[in-house]
Legacy VTK file of the C-alpha trace (Angstrom):
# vtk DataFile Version 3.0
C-alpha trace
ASCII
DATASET POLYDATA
POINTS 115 float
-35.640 63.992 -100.166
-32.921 66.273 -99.462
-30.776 66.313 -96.647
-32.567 69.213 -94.913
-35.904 67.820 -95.593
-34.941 64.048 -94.244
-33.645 65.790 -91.086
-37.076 67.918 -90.825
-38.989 64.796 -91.292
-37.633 63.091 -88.461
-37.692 66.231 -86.162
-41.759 66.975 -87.112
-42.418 63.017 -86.414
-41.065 63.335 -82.644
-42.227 66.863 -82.321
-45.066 68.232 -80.039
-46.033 71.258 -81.499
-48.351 72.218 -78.263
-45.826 71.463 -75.630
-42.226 71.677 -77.353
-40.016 74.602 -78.244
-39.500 74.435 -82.555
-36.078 73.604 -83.293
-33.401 76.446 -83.375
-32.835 76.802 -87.337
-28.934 77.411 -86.931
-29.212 73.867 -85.347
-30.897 72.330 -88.165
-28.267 73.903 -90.583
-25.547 72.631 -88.402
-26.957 69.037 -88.430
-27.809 69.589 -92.176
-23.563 69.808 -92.777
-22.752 67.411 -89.904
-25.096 64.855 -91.874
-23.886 65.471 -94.948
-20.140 64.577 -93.258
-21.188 60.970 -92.961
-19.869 58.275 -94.552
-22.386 57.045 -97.322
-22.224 53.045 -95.854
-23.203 53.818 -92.896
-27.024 53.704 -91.461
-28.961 57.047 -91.225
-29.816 58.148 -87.747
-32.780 58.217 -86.158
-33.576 62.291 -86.098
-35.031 64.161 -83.067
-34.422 67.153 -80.880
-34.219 68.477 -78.105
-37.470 70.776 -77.125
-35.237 72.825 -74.038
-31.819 74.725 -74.240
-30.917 75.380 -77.557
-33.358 73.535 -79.059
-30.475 71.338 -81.082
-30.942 68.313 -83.135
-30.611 64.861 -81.858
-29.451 62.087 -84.182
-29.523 58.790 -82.020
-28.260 54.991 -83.484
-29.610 51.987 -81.459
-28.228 48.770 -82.798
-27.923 45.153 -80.856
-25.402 46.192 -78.497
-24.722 49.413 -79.620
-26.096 52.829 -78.342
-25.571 56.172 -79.833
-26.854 59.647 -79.271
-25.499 62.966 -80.707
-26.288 66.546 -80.184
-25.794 68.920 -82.622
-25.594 72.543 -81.546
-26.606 76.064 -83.098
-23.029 77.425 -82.483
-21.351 74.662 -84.520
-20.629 72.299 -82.592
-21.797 68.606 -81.687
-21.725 66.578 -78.526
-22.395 62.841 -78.252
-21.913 59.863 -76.426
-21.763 56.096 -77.675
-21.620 52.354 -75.909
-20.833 49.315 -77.381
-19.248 45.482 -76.620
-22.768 44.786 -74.592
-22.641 49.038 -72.606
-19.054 47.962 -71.536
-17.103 50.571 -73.551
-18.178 54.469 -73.443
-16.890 57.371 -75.534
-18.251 60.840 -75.392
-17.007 63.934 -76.321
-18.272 67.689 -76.677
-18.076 70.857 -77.929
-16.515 69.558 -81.153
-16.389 71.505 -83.974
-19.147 70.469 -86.565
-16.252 69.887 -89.153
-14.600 67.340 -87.183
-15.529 63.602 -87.995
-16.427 61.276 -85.427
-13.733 59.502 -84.471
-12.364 56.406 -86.192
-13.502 54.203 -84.186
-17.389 54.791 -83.957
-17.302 54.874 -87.516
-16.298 51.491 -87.644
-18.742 50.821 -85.566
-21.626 51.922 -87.486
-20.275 50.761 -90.867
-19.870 46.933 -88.915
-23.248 47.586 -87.251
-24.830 48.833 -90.572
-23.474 45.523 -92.978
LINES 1 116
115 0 1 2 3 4 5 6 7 8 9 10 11 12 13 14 15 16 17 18 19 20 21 22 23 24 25 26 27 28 29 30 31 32 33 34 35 36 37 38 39 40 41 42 43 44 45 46 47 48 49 50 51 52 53 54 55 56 57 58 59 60 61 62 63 64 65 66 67 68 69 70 71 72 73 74 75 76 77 78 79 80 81 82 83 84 85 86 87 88 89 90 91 92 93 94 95 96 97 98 99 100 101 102 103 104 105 106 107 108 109 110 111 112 113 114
């Protein structure tokens, strides 16, 4: 599977076509190059989106201690916001442009959460 067709898989699975709003296409091509952006040794999100707004894909990360959801939006940006050391420790940030890697830290994170 391709990277667009991994994230479409996960959106259709938490998607209810009767009640939800179909996700914005700009914000599946923006999480489409935000995905691709990831470090390979890292786990794959979980995929989702959000059915109000702008309709923009969700990727979320739920390890033992470690909580991560992520927004990305159709302008080109992404939003997220991530706990770890037991919910003790928060970062968030938003309107970041889709180019821009998480920071440093999270990605250590989810490379130590992913071995």
């Amino acid at each position: 599977m391709n990277t667009k067709e991994t994230i479409m898989h996960g959106i259709m699975e938490s998607w209810d076509e009767e009640e939800d709003l179909h996700p914005n296409e700009m914000s599946i091509t923006q999480a489409v190059k935000f995905m691709e952006l990831l470090p390979e040794k890292i786990k794959k999100p979980h995929l989702s989106h959000r059915p109000y707004g702008d309709e923009e894909v969700a990727f979320y990360w739920v390890f033992d201690g470690f909580y991560m959801e992520l927004d990305v939006y159709p302008d080109g940006t992404y939003g997220y916001l991530a706990r770890t050391d037991g919910w003790k420790k928060e970062i968030y940030g938003n309107d970041i442009p889709i180019e821009t890697p998480l920071p440093e830290e999270i990605i250590e994170w989810l490379k130590e959460k992913t071995e």
